[in-house]
N, C-alpha and C positions, 0 to 999 in steps of 0.2 A: 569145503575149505576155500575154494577158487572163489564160492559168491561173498566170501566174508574180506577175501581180500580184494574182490573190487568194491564192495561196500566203504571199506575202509579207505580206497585209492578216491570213491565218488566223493566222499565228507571232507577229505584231505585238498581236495578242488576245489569246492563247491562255497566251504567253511570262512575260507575267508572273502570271498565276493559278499557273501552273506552278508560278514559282520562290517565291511565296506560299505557295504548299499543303507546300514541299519544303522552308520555315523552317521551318513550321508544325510538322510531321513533326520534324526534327531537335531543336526547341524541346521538344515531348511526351518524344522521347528524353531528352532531355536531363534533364526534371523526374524521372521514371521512374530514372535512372540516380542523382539525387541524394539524392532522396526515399528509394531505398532504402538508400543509404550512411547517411545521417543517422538512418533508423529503426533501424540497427545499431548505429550508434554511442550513440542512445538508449537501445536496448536494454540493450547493455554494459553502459552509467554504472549503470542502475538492478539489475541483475544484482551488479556490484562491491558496491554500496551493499547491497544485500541481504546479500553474502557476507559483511559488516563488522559488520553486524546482528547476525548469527547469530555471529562469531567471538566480538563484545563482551560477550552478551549473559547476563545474569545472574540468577537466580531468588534472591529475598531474602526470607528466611522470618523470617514475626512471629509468630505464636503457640506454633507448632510445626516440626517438621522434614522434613513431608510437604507434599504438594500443598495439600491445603485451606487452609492460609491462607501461600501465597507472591504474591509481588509478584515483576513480570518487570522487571528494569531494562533500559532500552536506551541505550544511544549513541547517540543521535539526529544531535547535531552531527556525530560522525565518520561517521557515513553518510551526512550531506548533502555532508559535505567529499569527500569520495570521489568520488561523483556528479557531483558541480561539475566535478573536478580530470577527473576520464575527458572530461567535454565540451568543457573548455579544451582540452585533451591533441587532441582529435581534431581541434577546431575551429582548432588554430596560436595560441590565444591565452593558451597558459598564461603570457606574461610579459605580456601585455597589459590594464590594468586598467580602461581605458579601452572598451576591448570587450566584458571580465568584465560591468563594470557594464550596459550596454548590451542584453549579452543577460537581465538581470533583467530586462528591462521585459517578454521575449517567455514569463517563466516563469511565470505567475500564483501557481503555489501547489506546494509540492511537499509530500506526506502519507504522513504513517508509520501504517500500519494496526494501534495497539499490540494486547495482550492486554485490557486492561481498559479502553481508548480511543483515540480518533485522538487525531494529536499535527500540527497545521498548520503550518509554514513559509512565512509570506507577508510583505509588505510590509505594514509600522503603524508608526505612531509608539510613540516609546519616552523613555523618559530614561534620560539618562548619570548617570555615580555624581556629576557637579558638579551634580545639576538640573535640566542644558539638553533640552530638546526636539528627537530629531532621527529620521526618517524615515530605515525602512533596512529589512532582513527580519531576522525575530524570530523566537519559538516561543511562538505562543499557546498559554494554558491548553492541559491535558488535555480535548478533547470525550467525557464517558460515554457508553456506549450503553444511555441509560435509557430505559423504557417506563413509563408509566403507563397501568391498564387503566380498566374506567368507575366501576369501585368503589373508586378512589383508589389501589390497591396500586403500590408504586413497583419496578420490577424493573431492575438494573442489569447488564448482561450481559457476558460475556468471548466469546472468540474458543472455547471448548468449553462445559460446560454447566454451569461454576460460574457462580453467580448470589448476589447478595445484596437481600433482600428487604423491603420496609417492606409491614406488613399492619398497613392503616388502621382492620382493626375489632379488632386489639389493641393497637396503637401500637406495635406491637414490630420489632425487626431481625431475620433470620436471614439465614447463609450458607452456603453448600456447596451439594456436587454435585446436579442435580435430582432424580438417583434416591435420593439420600441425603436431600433435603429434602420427596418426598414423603411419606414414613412419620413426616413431623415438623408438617405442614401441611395445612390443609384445603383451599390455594387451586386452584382448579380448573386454572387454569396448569400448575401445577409437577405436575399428575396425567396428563396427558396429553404423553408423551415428544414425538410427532410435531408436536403443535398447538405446544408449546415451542419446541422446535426453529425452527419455521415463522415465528413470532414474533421469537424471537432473531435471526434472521436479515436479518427484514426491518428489525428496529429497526437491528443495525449499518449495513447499506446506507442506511437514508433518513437516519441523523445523519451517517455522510461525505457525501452526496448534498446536504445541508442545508446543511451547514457549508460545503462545498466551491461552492456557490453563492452563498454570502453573500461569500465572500473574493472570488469572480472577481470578483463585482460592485463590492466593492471596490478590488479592481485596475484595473478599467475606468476607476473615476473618480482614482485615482494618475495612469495611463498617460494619459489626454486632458491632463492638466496639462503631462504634459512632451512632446506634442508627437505622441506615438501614436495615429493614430486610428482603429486597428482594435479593432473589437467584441469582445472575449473571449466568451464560452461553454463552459456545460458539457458536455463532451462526451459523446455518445453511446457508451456501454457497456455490451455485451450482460449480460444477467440470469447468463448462466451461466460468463460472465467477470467477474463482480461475486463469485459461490458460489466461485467457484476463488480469486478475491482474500483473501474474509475467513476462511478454512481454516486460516490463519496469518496469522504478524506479516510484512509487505508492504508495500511502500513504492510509492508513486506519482509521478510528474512527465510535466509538463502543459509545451511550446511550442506557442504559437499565434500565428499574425501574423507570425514570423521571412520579412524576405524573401530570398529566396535569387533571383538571377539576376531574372528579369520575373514568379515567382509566391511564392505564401505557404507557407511552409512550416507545417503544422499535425500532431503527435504527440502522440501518449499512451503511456507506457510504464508498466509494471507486472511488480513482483520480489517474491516469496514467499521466504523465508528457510527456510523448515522447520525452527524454532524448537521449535514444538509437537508436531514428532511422535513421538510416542509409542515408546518401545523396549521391547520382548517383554522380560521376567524368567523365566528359567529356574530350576525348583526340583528338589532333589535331596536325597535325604539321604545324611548326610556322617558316620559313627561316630556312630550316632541321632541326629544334630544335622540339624534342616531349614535347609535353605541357600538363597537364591535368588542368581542372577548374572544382570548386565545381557546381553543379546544377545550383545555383541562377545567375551564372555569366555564364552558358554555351556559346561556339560560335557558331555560325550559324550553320556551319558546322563541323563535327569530324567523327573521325575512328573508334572511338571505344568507348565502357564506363567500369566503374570498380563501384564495389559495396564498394569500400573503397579508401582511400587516400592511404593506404597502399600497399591494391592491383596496386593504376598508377603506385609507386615508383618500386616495384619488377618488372615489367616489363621497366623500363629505363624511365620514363615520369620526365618530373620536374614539379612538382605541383604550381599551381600560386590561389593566394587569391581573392576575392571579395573589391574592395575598393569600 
C-alpha cells in the first residue's frame, strides 16, 4: 500500500514537469518550423525584387557611348513593389491594407545597393503636391560612397573601380577607371590597385552601415509613438556577406520584432542582381575587317578576347550585337 502511495505522490510530481518540458519541445518545433518558412518566403520577395532590378535596369550614357561615363538607372519603386506584393502573397494579406500597413511598422528600412550609391526606403515625413505634411515611406536622397583621405582629396566610389576624384592640391575633378587614372594622377590612392580596392570597399560598407543606423534609429522613435515597443537594431552581418553584397547592385530588407505565435520573429534578407557582370567579347577578323561579338553570339573561332566592349574598341575592333 505505502509503494502505491509514493507511486502516486512520484507521478503527481513528476506529471506536470513532464507535460511542461513536452510544450516546451513542441512550442521550439513549432518556432523552427516557422522561422524557416518565413526565412523562404523572405528570401523569395528579395530574390523577385532582385530579378526586377536586373530586367528594369538601364545604363544611360552622357558623354560618350562606352562605360566611362554611363549612369545605371534603376526601378527602384518597382522592386520594392515586388518585394512587398511576394510577402503579402505569402503572408494571405494581399487584399488586406490594414495588415499591409501594420507589418510597416516591423520593416525598418529596405535598401538598394546602387552602382554609384545606396538608395534608402524608410519611414519620414514628406509633403503632398497640396503642402500638407504627412508621414509615410519615401526614397531618401541618393547616399555616395564618398571618402575623404587626411589631405582633403575627395574620392567618390562605384560598386567597380570607376571613381571620380577631387584633388585639393589642384582644385581640380577627374574621372574614370583607376588604372586609367593612375597614369593621369600623382595621388597615391589611385597608385596602389590593392590599398584602392581595400578602401573602396570599406568606404561603401561603412556608408550603408551608417546610414542604415541612423534610419533604424529613426524608426525606433516612429514605432514607440504608435505603440511598438520593441528595440530595432542593426543587424549583425558577416564581413564576407557584406564583400558578396557590394559586388553588385543588391537589395536588402530588414523584419524585426514581427510576433509570430508566443516569439519574435527577426530576418534579414539579401538579393544580388548580377547587373555588373561583365560579358567576354570575342574578336575575329572578318574579310580584313576586326570584328568583336558579345559572348552569347561568339564565332567559332577568334584571336583574341576583351573583358569589355570598351576594351575591343581601344584596340581598333568594331563591335557587332547579337540578333
Amino acid at each position: 500500500m505505502r509503494l502505491i502511495k509514493w507511486a502516486i505522490f512520484f507521478v503527481c510530481i513528476i506529471l506536470p514537469f513532464s507535460w511542461s518540458h513536452r510544450q516546451q519541445v513542441n512550442e521550439y518545433r513549432y518556432k523552427l518550423f516557422v522561422e524557416e518558412q518565413y526565412n523562404r518566403w523572405m528570401n523569395n520577395a528579395v530574390d523577385d525584387a532582385s530579378q526586377i532590378l536586373k530586367e528594369t535596369a538601364a545604363w544611360k550614357a552622357t558623354d560618350d557611348s562606352y562605360e566611362s561615363n554611363k549612369q545605371l538607372i534603376l526601378n527602384k519603386q518597382q522592386a520594392v513593389t515586388t518585394l512587398l506584393h511576394s510577402i503579402y502573397v505569402n503572408l494571405d494579406i494581399e487584399d488586406d491594407v490594414v495588415a499591409q500597413q501594420a507589418l510597416f511598422f516591423y520593416i525598418p528600412a529596405i535598401t538598394i545597393i546602387g552602382y554609384d550609391g545606396a538608395y534608402f526606403y524608410v519611414n519620414d515625413r514628406y509633403a503632398t503636391v497640396q503642402g500638407d505634411e504627412r508621414i509615410g515611406h519615401v526614397w531618401e536622397p541618393v547616399q555616395p560612397y564618398s571618402y575623404v583621405d587626411e589631405q582633403g582629396n575627395v574620392y567618390t566610389f562605384t560598386l567597380d573601380d570607376y571613381v571620380t576624384v577631387y584633388d585639393s592640391s589642384t582644385r581640380t575633378w577627374i574621372s574614370g577607371y583607376q588604372h586609367e587614372l593612375k597614369h593621369q594622377s600623382s595621388l597615391s590612392l589611385l597608385q596602389d590597385e590593392v590599398r584602392f580596392d581595400g578602401v573602396r570597399r570599406m568606404t561603401i560598407i561603412q556608408t550603408i552601415q551608417h546610414k542604415l543606423a541612423y534610419y533604424i534609429n529613426h524608426h525606433n522613435e516612429w514605432a514607440r509613438r504608435n505603440g511598438v515597443s520593441y528595440l530595432f537594431t542593426m543587424p549583425m552581418i558577416p564581413t564576407e556577406q557584406w564583400n558578396n553584397t557590394i559586388n553588385d547592385i543588391s537589395i536588402m530588407s530588414f523584419i524585426q520584432g514581427m510576433q509570430v505565435g508566443a516569439f519574435t520573429y527577426n530576418h534579414y534578407a539579401l538579393g544580388g542582381s548580377r547587373i555588373l557582370q561583365r560579358e567576354t567579347w570575342f574578336a575575329s577578323i572578318e574579310n580584313n575587317v576586326k570584328v568583336a561579338y558579345p559572348e552569347r553570339c561568339a564565332p567559332s573561332s577568334y584571336v583574341e578576347t576583351f573583358a569589355s566592349e570598351r576594351e575591343a574598341v581601344s584596340k581598333g575592333y568594331y563591335v557587332k550585337r547579337c540578333y
